[in-house]
C-alpha positions as CSV (number, residue, x, y, z in Angstrom):
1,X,38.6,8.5,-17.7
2,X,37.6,12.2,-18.0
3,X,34.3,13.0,-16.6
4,X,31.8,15.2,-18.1
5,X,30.7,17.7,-16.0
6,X,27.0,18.6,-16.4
7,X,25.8,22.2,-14.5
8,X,22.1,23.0,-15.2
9,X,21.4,22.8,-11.6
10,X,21.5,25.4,-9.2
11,X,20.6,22.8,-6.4
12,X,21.6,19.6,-5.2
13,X,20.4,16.1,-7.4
14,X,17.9,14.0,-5.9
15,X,18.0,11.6,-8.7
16,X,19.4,10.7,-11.6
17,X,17.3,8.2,-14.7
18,X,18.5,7.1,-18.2
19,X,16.0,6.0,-20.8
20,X,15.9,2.7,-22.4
21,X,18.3,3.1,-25.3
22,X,20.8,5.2,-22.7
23,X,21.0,8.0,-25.5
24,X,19.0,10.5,-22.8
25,X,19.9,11.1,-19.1
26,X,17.0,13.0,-16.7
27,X,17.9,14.4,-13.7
28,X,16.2,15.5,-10.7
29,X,16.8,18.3,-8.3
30,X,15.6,20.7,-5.6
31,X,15.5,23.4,-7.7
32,X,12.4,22.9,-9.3
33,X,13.3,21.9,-12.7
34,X,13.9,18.6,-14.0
35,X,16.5,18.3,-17.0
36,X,17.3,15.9,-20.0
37,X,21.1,15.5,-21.3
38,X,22.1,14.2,-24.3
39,X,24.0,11.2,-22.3
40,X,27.3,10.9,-24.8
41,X,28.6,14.2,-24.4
42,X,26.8,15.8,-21.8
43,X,25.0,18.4,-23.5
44,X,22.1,19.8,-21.7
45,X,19.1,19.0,-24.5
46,X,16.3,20.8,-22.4
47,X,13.8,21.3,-19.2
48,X,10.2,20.5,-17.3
49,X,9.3,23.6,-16.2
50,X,6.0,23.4,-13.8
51,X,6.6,22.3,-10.6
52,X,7.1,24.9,-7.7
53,X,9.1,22.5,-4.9
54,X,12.0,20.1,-5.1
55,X,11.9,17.5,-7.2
56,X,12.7,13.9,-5.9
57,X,12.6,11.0,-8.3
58,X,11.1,10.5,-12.3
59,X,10.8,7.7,-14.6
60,X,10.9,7.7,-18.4
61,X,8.6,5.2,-20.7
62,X,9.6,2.3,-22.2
63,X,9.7,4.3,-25.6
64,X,11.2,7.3,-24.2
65,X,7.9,9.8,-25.1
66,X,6.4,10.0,-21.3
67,X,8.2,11.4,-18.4
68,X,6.8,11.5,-14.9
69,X,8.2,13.5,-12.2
70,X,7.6,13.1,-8.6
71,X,7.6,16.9,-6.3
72,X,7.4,18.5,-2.9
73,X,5.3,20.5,-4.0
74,X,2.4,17.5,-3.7
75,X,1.9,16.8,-7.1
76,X,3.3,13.8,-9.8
77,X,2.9,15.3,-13.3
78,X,3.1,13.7,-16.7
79,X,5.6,15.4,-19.3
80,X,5.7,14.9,-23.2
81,X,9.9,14.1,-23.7
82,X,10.5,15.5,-26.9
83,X,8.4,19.0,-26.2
84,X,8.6,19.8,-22.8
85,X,4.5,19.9,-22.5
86,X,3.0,19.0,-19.2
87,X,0.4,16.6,-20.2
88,X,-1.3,15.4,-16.3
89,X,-1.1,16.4,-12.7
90,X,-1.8,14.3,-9.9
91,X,-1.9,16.0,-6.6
92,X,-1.3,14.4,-3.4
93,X,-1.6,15.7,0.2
94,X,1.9,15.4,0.5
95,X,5.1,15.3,-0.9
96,X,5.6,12.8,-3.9
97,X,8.9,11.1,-3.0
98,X,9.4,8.0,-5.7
99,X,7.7,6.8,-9.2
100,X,8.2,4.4,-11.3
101,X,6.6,3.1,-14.3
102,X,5.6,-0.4,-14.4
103,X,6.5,-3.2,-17.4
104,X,4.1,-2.1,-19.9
105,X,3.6,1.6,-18.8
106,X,0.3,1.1,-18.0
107,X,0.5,1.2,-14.4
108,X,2.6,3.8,-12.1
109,X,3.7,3.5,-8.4
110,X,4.1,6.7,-6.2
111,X,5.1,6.7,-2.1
112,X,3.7,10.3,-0.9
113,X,5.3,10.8,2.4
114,X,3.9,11.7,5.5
115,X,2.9,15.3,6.3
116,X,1.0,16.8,9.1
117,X,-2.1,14.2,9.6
118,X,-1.4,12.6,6.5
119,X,0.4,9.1,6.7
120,X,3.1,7.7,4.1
121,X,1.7,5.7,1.2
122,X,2.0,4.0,-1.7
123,X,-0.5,4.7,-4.3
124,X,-0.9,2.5,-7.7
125,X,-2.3,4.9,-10.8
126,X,-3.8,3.5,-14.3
127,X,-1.8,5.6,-17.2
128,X,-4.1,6.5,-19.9
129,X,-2.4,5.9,-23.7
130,X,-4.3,9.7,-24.4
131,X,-3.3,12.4,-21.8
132,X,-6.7,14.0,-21.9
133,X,-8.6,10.6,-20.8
134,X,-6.4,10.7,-17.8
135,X,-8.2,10.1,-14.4
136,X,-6.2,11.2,-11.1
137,X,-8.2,7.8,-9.6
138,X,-5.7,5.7,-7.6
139,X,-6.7,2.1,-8.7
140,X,-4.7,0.7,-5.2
141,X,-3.4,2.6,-2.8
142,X,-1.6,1.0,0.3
143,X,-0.5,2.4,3.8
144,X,1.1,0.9,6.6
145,X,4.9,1.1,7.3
146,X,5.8,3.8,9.2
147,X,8.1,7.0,8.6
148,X,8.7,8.1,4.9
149,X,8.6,5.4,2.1
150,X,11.8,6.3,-0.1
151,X,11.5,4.2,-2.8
152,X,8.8,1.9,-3.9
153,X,9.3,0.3,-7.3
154,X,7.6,-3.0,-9.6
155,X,8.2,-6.6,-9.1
156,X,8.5,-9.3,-11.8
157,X,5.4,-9.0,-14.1
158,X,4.1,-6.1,-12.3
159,X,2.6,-8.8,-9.4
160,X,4.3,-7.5,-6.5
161,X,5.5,-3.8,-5.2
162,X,8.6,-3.5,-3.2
163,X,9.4,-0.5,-1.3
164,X,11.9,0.3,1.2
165,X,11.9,3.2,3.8
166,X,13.0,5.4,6.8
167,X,11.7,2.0,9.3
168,X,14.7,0.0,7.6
169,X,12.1,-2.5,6.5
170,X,12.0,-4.0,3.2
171,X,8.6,-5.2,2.2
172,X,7.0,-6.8,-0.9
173,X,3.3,-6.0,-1.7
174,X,0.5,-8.2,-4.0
175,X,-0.4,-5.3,-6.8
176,X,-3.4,-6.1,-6.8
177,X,-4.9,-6.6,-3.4
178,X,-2.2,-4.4,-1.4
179,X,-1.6,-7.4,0.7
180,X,1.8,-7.4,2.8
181,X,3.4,-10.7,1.3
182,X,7.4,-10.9,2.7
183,X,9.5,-8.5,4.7
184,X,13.2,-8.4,5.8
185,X,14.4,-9.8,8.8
186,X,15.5,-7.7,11.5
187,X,18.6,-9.6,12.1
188,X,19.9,-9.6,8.5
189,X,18.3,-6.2,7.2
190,X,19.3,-2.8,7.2
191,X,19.7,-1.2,10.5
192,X,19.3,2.6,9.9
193,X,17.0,4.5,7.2
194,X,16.8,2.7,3.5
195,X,17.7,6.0,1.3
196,X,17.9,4.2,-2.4
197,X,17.1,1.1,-4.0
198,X,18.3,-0.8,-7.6
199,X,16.8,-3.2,-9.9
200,X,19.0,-5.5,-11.4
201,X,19.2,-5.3,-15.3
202,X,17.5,-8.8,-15.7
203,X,14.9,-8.0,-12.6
204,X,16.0,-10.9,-10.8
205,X,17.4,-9.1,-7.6
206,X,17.8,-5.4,-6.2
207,X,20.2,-3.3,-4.2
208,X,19.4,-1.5,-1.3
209,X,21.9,1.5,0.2
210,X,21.1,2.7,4.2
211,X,22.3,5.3,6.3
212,X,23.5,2.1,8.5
213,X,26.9,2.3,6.3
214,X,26.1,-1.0,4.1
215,X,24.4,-1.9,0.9
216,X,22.3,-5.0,0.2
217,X,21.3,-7.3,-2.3
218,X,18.2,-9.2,-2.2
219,X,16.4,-11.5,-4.4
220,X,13.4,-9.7,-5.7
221,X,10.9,-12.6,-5.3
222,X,12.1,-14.7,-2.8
223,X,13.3,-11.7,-0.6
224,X,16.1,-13.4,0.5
225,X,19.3,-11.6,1.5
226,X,22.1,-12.7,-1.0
227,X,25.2,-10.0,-0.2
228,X,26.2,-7.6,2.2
229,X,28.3,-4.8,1.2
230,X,29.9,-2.8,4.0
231,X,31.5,1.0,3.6
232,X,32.9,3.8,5.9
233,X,29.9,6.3,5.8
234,X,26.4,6.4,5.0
235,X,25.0,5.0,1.6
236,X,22.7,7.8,-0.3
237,X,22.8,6.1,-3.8
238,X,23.3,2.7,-4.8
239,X,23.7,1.5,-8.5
240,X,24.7,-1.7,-10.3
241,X,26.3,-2.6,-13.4
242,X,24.1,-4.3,-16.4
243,X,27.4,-6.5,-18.1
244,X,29.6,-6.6,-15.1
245,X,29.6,-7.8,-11.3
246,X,30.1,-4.7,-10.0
247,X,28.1,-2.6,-7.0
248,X,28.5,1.2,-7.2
249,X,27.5,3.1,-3.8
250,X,27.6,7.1,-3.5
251,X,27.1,9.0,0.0
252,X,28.7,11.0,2.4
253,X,27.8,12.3,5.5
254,X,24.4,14.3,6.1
255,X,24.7,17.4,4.0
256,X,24.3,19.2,7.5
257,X,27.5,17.9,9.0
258,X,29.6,18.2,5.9
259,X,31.8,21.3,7.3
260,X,32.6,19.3,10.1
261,X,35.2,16.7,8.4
262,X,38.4,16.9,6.9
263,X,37.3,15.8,3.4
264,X,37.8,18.6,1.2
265,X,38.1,19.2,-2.3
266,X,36.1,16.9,-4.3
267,X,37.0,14.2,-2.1
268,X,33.1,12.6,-2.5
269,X,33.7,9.7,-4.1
270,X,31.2,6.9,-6.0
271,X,32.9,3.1,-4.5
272,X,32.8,-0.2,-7.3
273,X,32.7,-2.8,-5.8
274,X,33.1,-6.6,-6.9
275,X,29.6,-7.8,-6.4
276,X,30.1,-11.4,-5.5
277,X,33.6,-10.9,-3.7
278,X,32.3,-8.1,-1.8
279,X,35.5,-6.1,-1.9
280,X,36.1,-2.7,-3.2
281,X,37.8,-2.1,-6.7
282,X,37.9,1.4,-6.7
283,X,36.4,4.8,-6.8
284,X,35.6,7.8,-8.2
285,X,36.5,11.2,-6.6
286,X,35.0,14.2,-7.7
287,X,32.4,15.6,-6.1
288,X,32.4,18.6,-3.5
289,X,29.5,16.7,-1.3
290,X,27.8,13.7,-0.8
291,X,26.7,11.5,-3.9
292,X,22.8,11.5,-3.9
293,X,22.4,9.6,-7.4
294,X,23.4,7.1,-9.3
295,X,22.9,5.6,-12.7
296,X,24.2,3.3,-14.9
297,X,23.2,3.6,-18.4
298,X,21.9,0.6,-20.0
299,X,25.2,-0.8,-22.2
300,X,27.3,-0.6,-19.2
301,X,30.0,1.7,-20.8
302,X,29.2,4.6,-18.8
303,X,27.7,5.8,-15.2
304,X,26.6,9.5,-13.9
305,X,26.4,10.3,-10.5
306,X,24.7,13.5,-8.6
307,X,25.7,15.6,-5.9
308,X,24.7,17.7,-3.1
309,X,27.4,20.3,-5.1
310,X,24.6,20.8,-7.6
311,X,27.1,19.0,-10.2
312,X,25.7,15.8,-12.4
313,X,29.4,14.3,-13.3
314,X,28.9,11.8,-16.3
315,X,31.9,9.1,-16.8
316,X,32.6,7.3,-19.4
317,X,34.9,3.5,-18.6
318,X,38.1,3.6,-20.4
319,X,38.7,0.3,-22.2
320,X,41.0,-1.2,-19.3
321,X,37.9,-1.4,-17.3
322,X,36.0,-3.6,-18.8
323,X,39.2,-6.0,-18.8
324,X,39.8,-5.2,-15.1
325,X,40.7,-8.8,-13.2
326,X,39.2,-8.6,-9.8
């Protein structure tokens, strides 16, 4: 399997999205720009151009016309897909670290993280179907865990929130009344900073990847811890497969103390794992630094991954794979 190599970025990738039908790929970076691919053969199809600070995390609408971008630079703003038009801004008195659409694309949740005086949150935003009726009006906006909420993403039927975060903590929220309902348990859960987190394709459970070397799979409503899966360095990205049992994790060390090891030339590399037998089934080298996204698009026959080398490397599974007896 040849990867596609995809360089629009002059930055590293913070995070990598397909759309519904898996014919687009967006990526996120810290150079200001978000970028859509054509996700077949890696052509670069266009860019956002607005925001003025890193960009950490998007989301694309259920019928691929909306894009929403989450930035350092304080603000969340609303794109039209197919033109490129900045349709809304919401600022924020802090960096916008995660968003994500909710079933229906009525509803969006952002985590701003905390800054100065200003303590992490999660804020819940009514989308308007017409861009000019939009109101910047958080209709629930929740605070509590300490430390920098990474990812906070929708439960089943948009009832619950669940966001993980530098504390290690995984929590579900009630949507409606911002009520703490579950969290993990300090014995079983992650140990060190949550950096990423992955729905399953039928919503039923979601991944988690830590800095504490291990990824883990929880069910979504229940919060109950179903598999650990243990690696030799820290776990930036985390990603699952939508027609096979398989566990993809990306990392590396910090991006600080990559010149200190031995691993050089694209020696970065995305792990499979079986995801019930826990063991590894084989990776993916390529990158010149750590993996800090992952995505699986939607049929399963491909992945892309991110780096800290400013590279988005898109592969598609030879035929064998799909056959591959764990």
């Amino acid at each position: 399997m040849r990867p596609i190599l995809m360089k629009g970025h002059e930055r590293p990738l913070t995070f990598l999205k397909y759309n519904r039908e898996g014919d687009l790929l967006f990526s996120c970076a810290k150079d200001h720009t978000p970028t859509v691919w054509f996700a077949d053969n890696g052509e670069r199809l266009g860019t956002y151009r607005g925001h003025n600070g890193a960009v950490w995390t998007c989301d694309v609408s259920r019928d691929s016309k909306r894009l929403i971008t989450g930035s350092a630079d304080q603000t969340v703003k609303l794109w039209n897909v197919q033109t490129g038009t900045e349709l809304y801004t919401f600022n924020f008195d802090s960096p916008a670290r995660s968003v994500e659409f909710s079933v229906g694309d009525k509803l969006v949740v952002i985590t701003s993280d905390p800054f100065m005086q200003v303590t992490s949150a999660i804020h819940v935003k009514r989308i308007a179907k017409d861009p000019s009726e939009q109101v910047s009006e958080s209709a629930l906006v929740i605070k509590g865990p300490q430390g920098r909420i990474t990812r906070a993403v929708w439960g089943p039927l948009n009832r619950t929130i669940i966001s993980v975060g530098e504390d290690a903590t995984v929590r579900i929220w009630d949507s409606e009344t911002g009520k703490l309902l579950k969290e993990s348990d300090k014995e079983t859960g992650h140990k060190k900073s949550i950096t990423s987190l992955c729905k399953s394709a039928d919503g039923s459970h979601f991944l988690t990847g830590s800095l504490d070397k291990t990824a883990k799979l929880w069910d979504i409503r229940t919060l109950t811890l179903i598999k650990t899966y243990a690696t030799e360095r820290p776990v930036n990205a985390v990603t699952m497969s939508p027609i096979l049992d398989h566990v993809v994790l990306g990392g590396g060390q910090d991006a600080s103390a990559v010149t200190t090891t031995d691993h050089r030339a694209g020696k970065f590399e995305a792990k499979f794992y079986d995801k019930i037998l826990l063991e590894e089934i084989g990776g993916v080298k390529g990158h010149f630094g750590p993996i800090n996204a992952l995505a699986f698009n939607p049929d399963g026959r491909s992945f892309s991954s991110g780096g800290e080398d400013g590279y988005v490397r898109l592969h598609h599974f030879d035929q064998d794979y799909f056959h591959m007896k764990a």
